[in-house]
LOBA-15024 format. One record per residue (C-alpha): z, y, x; residue number from 1; residue in three letters. Coordinates in pm, whole numbers. Each point is the difference from the previous one (the first is absolute). Layout:
BEGIN
      zz      yy      xx  num  residuo
       Z       Y       X  NUM      ALA
...
//
This chain:
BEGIN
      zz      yy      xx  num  residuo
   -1162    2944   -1059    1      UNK
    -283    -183     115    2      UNK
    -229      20    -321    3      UNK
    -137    -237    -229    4      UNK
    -361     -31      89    5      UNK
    -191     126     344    6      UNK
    -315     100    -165    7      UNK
    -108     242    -238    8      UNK
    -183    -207    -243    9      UNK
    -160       6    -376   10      UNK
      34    -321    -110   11      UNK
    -217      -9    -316   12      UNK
    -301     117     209   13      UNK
      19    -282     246   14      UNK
    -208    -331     -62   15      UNK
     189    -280     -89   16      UNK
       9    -326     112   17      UNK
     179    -281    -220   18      UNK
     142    -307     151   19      UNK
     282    -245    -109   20      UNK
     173      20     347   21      UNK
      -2     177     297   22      UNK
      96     -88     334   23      UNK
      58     290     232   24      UNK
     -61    -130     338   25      UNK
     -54    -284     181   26      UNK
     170    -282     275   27      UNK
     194    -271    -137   28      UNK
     139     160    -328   29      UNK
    -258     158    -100   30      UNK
    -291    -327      37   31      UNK
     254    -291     -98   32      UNK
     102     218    -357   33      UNK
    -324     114     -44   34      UNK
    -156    -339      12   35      UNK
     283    -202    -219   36      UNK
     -17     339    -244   37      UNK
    -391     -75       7   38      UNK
      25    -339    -233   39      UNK
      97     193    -324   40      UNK
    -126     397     103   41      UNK
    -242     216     140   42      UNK
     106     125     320   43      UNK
     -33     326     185   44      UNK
      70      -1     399   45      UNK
      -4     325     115   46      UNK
      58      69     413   47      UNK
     -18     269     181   48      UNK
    -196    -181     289   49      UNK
     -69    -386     -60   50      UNK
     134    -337    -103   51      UNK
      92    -103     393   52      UNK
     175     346      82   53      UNK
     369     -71     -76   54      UNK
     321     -58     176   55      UNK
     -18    -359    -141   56      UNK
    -347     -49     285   57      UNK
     231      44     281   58      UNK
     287    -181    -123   59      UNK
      19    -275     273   60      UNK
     349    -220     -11   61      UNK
    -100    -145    -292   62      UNK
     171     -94    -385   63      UNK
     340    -104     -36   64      UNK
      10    -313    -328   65      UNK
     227    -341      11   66      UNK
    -271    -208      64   67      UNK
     196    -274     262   68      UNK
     251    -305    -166   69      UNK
     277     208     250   70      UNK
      -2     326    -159   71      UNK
     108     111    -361   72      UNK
      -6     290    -206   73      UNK
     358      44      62   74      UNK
     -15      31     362   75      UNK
    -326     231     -38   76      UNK
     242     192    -254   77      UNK
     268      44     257   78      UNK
    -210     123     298   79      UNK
    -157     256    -251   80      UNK
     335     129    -127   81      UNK
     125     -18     374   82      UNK
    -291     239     125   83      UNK
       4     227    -288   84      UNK
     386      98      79   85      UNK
     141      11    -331   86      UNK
    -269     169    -194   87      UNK
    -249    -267    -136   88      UNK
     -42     -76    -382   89      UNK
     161    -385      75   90      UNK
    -216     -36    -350   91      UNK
    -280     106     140   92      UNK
       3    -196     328   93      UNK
     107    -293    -204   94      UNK
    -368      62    -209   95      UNK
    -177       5     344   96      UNK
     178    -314     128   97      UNK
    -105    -198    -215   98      UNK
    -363     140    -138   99      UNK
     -90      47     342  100      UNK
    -148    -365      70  101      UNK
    -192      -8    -293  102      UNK
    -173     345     121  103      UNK
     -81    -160     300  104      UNK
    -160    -295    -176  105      UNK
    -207     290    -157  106      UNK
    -110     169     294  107      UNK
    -109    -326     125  108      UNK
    -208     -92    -346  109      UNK
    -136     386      87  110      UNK
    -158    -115     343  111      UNK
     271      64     221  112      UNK
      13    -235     288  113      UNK
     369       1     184  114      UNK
      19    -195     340  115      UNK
      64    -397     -45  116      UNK
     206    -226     254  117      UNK
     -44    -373    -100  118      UNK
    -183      94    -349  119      UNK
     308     198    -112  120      UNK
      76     371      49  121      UNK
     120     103     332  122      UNK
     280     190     -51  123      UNK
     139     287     234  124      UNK
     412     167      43  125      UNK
     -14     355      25  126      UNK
     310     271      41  127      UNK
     322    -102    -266  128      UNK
    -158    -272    -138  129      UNK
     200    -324      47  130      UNK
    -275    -231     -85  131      UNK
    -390     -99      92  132      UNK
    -158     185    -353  133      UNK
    -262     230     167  134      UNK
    -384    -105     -74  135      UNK
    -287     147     221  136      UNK
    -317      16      -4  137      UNK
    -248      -3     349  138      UNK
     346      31     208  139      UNK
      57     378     -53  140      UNK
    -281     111    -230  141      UNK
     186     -73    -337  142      UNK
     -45     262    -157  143      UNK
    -375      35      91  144      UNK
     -60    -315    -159  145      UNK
     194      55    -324  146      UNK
    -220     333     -16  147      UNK
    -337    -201      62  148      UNK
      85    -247    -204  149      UNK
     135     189    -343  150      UNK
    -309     240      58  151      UNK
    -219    -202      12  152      UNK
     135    -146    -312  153      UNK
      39     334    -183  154      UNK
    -353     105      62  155      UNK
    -138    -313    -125  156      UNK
     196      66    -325  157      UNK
    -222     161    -317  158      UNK
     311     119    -112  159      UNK
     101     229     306  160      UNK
    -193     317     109  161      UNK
     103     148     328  162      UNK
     -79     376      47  163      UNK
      75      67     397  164      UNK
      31     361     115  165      UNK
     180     125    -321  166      UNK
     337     215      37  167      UNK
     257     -40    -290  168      UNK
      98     358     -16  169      UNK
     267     -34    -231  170      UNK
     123    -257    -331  171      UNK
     -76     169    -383  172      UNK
     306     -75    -231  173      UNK
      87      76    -313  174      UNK
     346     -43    -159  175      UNK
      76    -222     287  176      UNK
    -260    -206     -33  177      UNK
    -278     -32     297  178      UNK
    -354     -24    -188  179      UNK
    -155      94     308  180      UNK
    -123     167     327  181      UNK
    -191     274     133  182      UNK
    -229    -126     292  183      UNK
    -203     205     191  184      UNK
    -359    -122     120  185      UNK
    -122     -21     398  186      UNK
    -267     296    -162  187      UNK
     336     201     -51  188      UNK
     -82     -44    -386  189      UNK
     276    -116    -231  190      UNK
      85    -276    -320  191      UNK
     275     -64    -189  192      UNK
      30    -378      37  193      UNK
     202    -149    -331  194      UNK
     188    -326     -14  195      UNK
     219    -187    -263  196      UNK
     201     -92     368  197      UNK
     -25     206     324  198      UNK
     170    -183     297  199      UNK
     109     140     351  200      UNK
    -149    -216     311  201      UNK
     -40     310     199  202      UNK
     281    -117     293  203      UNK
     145     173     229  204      UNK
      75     308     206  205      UNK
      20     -91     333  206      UNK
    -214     353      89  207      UNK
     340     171     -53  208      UNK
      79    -112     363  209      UNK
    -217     104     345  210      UNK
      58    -366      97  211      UNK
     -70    -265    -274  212      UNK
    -148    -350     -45  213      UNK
    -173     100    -280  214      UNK
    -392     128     -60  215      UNK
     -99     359    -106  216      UNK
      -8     -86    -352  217      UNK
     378     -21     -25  218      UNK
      94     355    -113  219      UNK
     264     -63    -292  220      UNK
    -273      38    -269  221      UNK
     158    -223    -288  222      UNK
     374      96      53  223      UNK
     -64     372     -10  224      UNK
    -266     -34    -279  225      UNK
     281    -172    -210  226      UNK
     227     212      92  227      UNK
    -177     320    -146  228      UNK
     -66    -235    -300  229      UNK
     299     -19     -52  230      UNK
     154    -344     137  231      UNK
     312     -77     197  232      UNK
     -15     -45     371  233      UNK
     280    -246      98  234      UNK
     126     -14     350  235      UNK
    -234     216     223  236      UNK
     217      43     269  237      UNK
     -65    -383     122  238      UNK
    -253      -4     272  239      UNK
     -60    -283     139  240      UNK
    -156      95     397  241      UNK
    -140    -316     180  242      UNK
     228    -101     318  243      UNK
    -362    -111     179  244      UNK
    -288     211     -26  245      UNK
    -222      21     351  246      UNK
     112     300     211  247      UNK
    -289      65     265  248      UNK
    -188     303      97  249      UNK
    -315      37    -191  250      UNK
      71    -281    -233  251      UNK
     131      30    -368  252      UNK
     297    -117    -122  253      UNK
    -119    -347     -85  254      UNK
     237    -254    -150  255      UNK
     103    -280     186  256      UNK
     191    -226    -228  257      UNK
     305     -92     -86  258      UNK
    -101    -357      36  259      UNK
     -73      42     377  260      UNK
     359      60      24  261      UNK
      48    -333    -248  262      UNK
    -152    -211     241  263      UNK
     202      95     304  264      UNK
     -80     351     118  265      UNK
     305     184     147  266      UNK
      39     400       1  267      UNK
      83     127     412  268      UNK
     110     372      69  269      UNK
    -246     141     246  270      UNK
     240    -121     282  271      UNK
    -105    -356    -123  272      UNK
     347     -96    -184  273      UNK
      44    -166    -282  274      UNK
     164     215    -257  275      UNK
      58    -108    -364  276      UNK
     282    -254      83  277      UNK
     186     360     -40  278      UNK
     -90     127    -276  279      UNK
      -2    -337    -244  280      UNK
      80    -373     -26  281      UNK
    -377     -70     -98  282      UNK
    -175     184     329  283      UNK
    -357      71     -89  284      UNK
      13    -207    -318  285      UNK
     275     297    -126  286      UNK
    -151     220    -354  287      UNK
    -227     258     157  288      UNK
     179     335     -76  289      UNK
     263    -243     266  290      UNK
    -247     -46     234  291      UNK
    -192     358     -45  292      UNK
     326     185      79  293      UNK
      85    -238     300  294      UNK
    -339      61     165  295      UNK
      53     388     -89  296      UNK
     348      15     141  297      UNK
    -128    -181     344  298      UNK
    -284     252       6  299      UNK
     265     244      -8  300      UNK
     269    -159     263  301      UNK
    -320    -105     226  302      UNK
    -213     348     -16  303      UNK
    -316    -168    -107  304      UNK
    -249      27    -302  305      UNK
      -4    -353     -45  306      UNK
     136    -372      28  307      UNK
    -174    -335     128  308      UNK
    -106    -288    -235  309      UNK
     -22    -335     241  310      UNK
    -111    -325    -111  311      UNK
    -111     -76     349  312      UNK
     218    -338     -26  313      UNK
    -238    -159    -263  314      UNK
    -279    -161      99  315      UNK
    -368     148      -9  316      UNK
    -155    -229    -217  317      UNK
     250      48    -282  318      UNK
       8     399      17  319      UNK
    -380      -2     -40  320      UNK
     -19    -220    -286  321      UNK
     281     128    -192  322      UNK
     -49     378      92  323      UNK
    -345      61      22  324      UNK
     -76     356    -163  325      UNK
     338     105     249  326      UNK
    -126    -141     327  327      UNK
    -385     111     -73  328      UNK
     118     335     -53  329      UNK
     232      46     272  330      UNK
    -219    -100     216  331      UNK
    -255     275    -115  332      UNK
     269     263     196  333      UNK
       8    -229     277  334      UNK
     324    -186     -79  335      UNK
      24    -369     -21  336      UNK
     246    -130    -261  337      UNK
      50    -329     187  338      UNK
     112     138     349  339      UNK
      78     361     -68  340      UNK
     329     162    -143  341      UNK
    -159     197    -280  342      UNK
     182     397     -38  343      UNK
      72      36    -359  344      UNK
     199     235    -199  345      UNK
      74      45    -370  346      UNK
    -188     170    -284  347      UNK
     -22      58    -393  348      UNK
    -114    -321    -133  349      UNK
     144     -25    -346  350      UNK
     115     213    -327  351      UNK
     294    -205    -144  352      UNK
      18     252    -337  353      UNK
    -251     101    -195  354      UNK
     -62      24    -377  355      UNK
     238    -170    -185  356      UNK
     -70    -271    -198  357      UNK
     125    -334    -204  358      UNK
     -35    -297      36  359      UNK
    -343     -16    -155  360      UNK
    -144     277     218  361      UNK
      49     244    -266  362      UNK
     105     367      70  363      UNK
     215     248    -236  364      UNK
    -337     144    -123  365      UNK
    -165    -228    -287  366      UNK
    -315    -173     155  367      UNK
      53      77     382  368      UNK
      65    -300     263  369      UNK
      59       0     344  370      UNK
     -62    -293     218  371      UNK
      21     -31     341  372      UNK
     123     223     296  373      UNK
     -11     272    -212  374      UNK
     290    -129    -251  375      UNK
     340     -42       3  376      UNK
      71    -322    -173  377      UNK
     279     -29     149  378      UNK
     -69    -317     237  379      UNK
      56     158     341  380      UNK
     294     231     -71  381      UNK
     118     220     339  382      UNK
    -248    -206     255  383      UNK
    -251    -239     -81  384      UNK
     -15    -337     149  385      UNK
    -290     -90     160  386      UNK
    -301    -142    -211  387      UNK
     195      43    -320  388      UNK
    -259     277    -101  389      UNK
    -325    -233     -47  390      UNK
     221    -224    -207  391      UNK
     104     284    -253  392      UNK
    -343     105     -51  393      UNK
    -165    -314    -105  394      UNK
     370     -95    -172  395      UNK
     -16     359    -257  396      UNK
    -346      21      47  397      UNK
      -6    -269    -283  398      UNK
     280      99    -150  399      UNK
    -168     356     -98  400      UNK
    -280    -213    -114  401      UNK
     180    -182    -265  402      UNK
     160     331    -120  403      UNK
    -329     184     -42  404      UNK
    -162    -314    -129  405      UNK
     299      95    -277  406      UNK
    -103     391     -85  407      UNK
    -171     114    -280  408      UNK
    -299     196      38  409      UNK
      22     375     137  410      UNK
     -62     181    -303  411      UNK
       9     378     117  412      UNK
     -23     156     313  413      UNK
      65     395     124  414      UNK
    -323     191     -16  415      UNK
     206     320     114  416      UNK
     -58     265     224  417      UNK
     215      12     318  418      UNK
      -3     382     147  419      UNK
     224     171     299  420      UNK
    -266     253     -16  421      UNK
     -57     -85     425  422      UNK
    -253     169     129  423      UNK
      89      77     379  424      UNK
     -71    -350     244  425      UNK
     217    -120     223  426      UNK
     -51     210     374  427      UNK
     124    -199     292  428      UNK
    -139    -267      60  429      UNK
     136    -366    -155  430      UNK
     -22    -159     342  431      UNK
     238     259     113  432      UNK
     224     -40    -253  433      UNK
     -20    -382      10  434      UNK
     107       1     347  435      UNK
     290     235     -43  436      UNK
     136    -197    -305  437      UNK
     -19    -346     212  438      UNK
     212     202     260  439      UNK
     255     109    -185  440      UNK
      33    -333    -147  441      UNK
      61    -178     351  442      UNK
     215     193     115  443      UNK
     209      96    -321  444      UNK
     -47    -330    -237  445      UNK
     -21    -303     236  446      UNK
     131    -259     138  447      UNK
     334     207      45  448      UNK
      62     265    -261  449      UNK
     337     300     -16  450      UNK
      17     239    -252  451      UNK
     -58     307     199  452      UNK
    -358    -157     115  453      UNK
     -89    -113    -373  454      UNK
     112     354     -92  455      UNK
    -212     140     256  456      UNK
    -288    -234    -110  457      UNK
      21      54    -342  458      UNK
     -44     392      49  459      UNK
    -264     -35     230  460      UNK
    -184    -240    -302  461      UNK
     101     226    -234  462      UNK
    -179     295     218  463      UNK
    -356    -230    -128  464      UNK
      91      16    -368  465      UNK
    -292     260    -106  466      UNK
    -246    -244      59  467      UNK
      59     -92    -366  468      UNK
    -151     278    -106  469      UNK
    -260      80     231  470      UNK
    -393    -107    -178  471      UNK
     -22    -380     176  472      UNK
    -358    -169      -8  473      UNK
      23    -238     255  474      UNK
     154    -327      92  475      UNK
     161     102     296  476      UNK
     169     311    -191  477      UNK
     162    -269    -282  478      UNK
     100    -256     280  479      UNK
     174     277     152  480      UNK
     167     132    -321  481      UNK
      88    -357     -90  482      UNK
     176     -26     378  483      UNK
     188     264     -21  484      UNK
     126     -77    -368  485      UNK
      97    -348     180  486      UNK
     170     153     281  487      UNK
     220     219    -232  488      UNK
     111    -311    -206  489      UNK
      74    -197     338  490      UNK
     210     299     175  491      UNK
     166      74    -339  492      UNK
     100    -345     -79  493      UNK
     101     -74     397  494      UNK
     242     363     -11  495      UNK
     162    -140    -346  496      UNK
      87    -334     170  497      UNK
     307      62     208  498      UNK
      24    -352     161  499      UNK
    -185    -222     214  500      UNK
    -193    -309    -172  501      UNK
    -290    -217      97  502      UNK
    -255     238     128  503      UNK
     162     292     -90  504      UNK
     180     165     277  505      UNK
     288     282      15  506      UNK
     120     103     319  507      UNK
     247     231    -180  508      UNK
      59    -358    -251  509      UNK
     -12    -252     215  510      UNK
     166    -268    -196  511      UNK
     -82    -181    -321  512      UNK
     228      62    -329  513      UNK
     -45    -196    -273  514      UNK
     272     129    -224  515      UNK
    -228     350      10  516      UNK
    -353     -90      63  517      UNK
     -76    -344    -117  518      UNK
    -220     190    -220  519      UNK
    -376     108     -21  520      UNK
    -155     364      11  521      UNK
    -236      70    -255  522      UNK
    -167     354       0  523      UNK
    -194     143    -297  524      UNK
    -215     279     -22  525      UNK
     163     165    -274  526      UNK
     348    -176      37  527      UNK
      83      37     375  528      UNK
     171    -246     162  529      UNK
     177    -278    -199  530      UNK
     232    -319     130  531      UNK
     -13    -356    -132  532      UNK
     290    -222      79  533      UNK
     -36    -359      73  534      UNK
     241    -228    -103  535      UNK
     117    -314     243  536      UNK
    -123    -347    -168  537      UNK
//
């Protein structure tokens, strides 16, 4: 069993620093809740870089809200249950539906500034949506200017103190409640941090994966922090892995977004066909784990490492102005978005599970939110639709404000001591281990999963487990301890599901069944694995 706290620590001889909330990270969660939970508390941001390092800075499509007199909540209800296969809370999406406008009224009072066409918003259609509801900012650079904009706000505030280059090491509870969290300084020194509300921002863990669209930071830290804690992890198994992320030698794997395919980009094998009229009715407008498995299965049938993007048929000027970040950075490895097929293949973009919460953020233990990529709210059951995940953080974001706004005071916290008696570090080397762990997790738990390869991973993970209780002092040693905790929860959960849904994908199960699996995975620490049935509306 993976134990309760990494560290060896004496809690009553660590300083203490009081606060009446604290944020644990940063992007879009973490600043938009911070700053509403600033007008009635002290707040505590703690990251364990800075306010613009996030997953929500590279986040380029844009937010999905009804904003236009030709959508409704309804249909924005329907695409979401649609895309999420069966699994979404239709509660919760019906929550986001219709709070999400009034969030984006409050990112725009917070100094956001979304692109205009004729002095109203200019409004994008990206993959399963059947409507115009996406708002951008600078063409593709939405979530850069959300970031700007709420940071700028949040460090302005009296209210808010950021500390940049802390690591949360682990949450201090206490009779399930949270009261805390012990934080470890860029000196190596340590505090116990204490909170009457302690909420997760942290993201996601797009570091489990070689090939990812997200930054370094993503290494799991808030789901397998909560998870020692004590709180339930709700459908790990759904990755969500990007159908279009750049494929070129000596380049990264940079997003190019689903909205490139939303305004008329087609996918071509590398014999130049077009492909996705096989595969689905929408083409490249089809939910991504659709589209991700079609480009993977013409890899396959082609023998190639990649696919084309082409949006050669638009014109110039309108690629330039509505992609910019894209077509500058293309360009940087010497391909031209608006005369060049562009190779692209699929990687980890999104964690659909996460700690599991209700409809007010809330997790099992007393005092502990999660908001953001790193929950499991429920919105985006087995695959996420695209832009939904902005929407849900400024949408609970102030719906865990009003709840703590409700909670007494904290009046005791654990001043206990926390002993494995470790003494022996950790010998090979993290980076070692970090790249072993993100192989075994392509090839065993991606895009197409069977139980004798998540068998196979799962002992090879499990071959990582004394970690735990090796002496850890850096971040690098936790980020890898909190990866491989992640890892274990997303090949355990993916070897219990014996179907195919949304993202998840069973070669040996390659069928949905609703009359066995319409039903969430839920793993516990202490508990194991649990089920939760949902029950048709």
């Amino acid at each position: 069993m993976i134990p309760r706290y990494l560290t060896d620590t004496e809690l009553e001889k660590l300083p203490v620093v009081d606060k009446d909330v604290i944020v644990i990270g940063a992007g879009i969660a973490g600043l938009f809740t911070a700053i509403r939970a600033s007008e009635q508390h002290s707040v505590l941001m703690i990251t364990k870089k800075s306010l613009m390092d996030s997953n929500t800075r590279y986040a380029q499509g844009g937010i999905a809200a009804v904003i236009s007199a030709e959508d409704s909540p309804e249909y924005h209800l329907q695409d979401t249950l649609i895309a999420g296969a069966g699994l979404c809370s239709e509660e919760a999406v019906d929550v986001l539906v219709h709070e999400g406008p009034k969030g984006v009224r409050s990112l725009v009072n917070m100094g956001t500034q979304f692109d205009l066409e004729n002095g109203e918003f200019a409004l994008t259609k990206e993959g399963a949506h059947s409507q115009r509801r996406i708002l951008h900012a600078n063409g593709d650079a939405t979530g850069f200017e959300i970031v700007r904009a709420l940071s700028q706000t949040a460090m302005a505030n009296s209210n808010i103190e950021v500390w940049d280059d802390h690591f949360v090491i682990d949450l201090v509870t206490e009779d399930n409640e949270c009261c805390g969290a012990i934080v470890q300084k860029e000196d190596g020194s340590r505090l116990f941090v204490r909170g009457k509300a302690t909420i997760l921002c942290s993201g996601g863990a797009g570091q489990l994966y070689r090939y990812t669209t997200n930054p370094e930071v993503a290494t799991g830290d808030g789901v397998a922090m909560a998870y020692r804690a004590g709180a339930y992890i709700q459908d790990a198994e759904f990755i969500q892995f990007h159908p279009t992320a750049l494929c070129y030698p000596g380049a990264p794997r940079f997003l190019i977004s689903e909205a490139v395919r939303g305004e008329g980009a087609i996918l071509r094998n590398i014999k130049g066909e077009r492909f996705m009229e096989r595969y689905h009715e929408l083409l490249e407008l089809a939910p991504r784990d659709i589209v991700a498995r079609a480009i993977v299965t013409e890899m396959e049938l082609t023998k190639s490492t990649f696919v084309y993007l082409d949006i050669t048929h638009e014109s110039e000027a309108m690629i330039k102005h509505r992609f910019p970040t894209i077509y500058e950075y293309c360009l940087k490895y010497g391909l031209d978005l608006t005369s060049d097929w562009i190779p692209v293949a699929p990687a980890m973009h999104y964690m659909m599970g996460g700690v599991k919460t209700d409809l007010n953020g809330e997790t099992n233990i007393k005092r502990l939110f999660a908001c953001g990529e790193v929950s499991s709210t429920g919105v985006h059951g087995a695959n996420r639709l695209a832009s939904n995940s902005l929407s849900e953080a400024i949408v609970f974001g102030r719906r865990i404000v009003k709840r703590i706004n409700e909670l007494p005071a904290l009046t005791s916290a654990s001043r206990s001591t926390i002993s494995l008696n470790r003494t022996s570090p950790s010998m090979q080397p993290v980076v070692e281990r970090r790249l072993k762990l993100q192989k075994v997790m392509v090839r065993y738990v991606g895009l197409m999963r069977s139980k004798q390869g998540l068998e196979k991973g799962i002992e090879e993970l499990k071959r990582q487990l004394p970690i735990f209780y090796s002496l850890l002092s850096e971040r690098e040693e936790y980020e890898f301890a909190n990866l491989l905790t992640c890892a274990l929860l997303t090949a355990q959960s993916a070897l219990h599901r014996e179907e195919s849904r949304g993202a998840h994908y069973r070669e040996d199960f390659p069928n949905r069944d609703d009359v066995r699996w319409r039903k969430h995975s839920v793993l516990h620490r202490e508990h194991g694995m649990t089920e939760e049935r949902i029950e048709y509306v």
